[in-house]
C-alpha positions in Angstrom: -43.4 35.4 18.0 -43.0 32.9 20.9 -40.4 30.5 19.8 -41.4 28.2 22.5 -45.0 27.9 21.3 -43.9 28.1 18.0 -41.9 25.2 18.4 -44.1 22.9 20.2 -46.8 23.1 17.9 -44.2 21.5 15.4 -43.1 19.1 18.4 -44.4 15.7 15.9 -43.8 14.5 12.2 -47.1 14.6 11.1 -47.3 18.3 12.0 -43.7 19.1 9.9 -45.2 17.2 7.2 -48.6 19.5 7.3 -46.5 22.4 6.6 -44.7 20.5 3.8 -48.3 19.4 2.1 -49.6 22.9 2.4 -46.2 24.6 0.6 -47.3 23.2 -2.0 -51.0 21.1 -2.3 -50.9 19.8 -5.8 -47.5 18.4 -4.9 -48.9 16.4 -2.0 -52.9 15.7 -2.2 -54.8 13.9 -4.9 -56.3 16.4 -7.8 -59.7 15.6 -6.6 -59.5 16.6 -2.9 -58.1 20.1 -4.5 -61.4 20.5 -7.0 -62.5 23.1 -4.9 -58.5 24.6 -3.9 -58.4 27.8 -3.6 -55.2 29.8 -2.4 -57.0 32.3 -0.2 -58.5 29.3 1.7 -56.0 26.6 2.0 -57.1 22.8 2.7 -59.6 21.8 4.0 -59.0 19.5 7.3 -61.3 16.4 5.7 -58.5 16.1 3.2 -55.4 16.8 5.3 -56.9 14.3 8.1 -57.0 11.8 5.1 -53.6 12.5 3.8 -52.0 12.3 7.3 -54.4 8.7 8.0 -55.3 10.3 11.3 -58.8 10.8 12.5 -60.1 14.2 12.1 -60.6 15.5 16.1 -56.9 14.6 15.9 -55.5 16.6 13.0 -57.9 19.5 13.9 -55.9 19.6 17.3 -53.1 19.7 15.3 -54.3 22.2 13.4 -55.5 24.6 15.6 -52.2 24.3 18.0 -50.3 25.0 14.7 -53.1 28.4 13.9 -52.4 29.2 17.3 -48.5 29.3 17.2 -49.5 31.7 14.0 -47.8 28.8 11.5 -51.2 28.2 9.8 -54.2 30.8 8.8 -57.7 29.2 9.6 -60.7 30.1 7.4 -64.4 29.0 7.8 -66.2 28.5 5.2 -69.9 26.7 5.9 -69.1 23.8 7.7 -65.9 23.4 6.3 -62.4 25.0 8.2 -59.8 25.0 5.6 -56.0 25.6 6.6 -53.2 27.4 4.5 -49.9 28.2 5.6 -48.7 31.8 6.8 -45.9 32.4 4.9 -44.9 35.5 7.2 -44.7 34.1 10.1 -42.8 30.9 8.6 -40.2 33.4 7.7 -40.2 35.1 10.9 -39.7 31.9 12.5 -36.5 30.9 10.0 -35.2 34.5 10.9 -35.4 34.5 14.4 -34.1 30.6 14.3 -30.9 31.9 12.5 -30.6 34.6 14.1 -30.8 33.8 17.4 -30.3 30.0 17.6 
């Protein structure tokens, strides 16, 4: 893990709070933007754009510099990306933080 990356891809709020929605999606998104939820997939961007009141070019950057930095998981599914968190990683990251910070 590059902690540099890692760290930049977190370097705004509405990226920290990403990660906070996708721990837990029911706790954070309206019941009907999670009809479709499935774990194995995540969110899809549509609703996380709309949550975060950001355009969705925008939050896809976001997303994809936070898949980069191996924080999130991407999956494609039709015309549809949906994100989820990678839970290993995350506690990589909180590991090598403690660790070494």
């Amino acid at each position: 893990m590059k902690l540099l990356e890692v760290i930049k891809s977190l370097s705004n709020q509405t990226r920290l709070d990403i990660l906070t929605w996708l721990k837990d999606p029911f706790a954070y998104f309206a019941a009907e933007e999670l009809d479709d939820y499935k774990p194995s997939l995540g969110v899809c961007v549509s609703d996380i754009a709309k949550k975060a009141k950001m355009s969705i070019p925008t939050v896809s950057v976001y997303l994809k510099n936070m898949a980069a930095a191996d924080l999130l998981v991407a999956t494609r599914k039709d015309q549809w990306t949906y994100y989820k968190r990678n839970e290993a990683a995350i506690q990589q990251l909180a590991s090598l933080i403690k660790d070494s910070l």
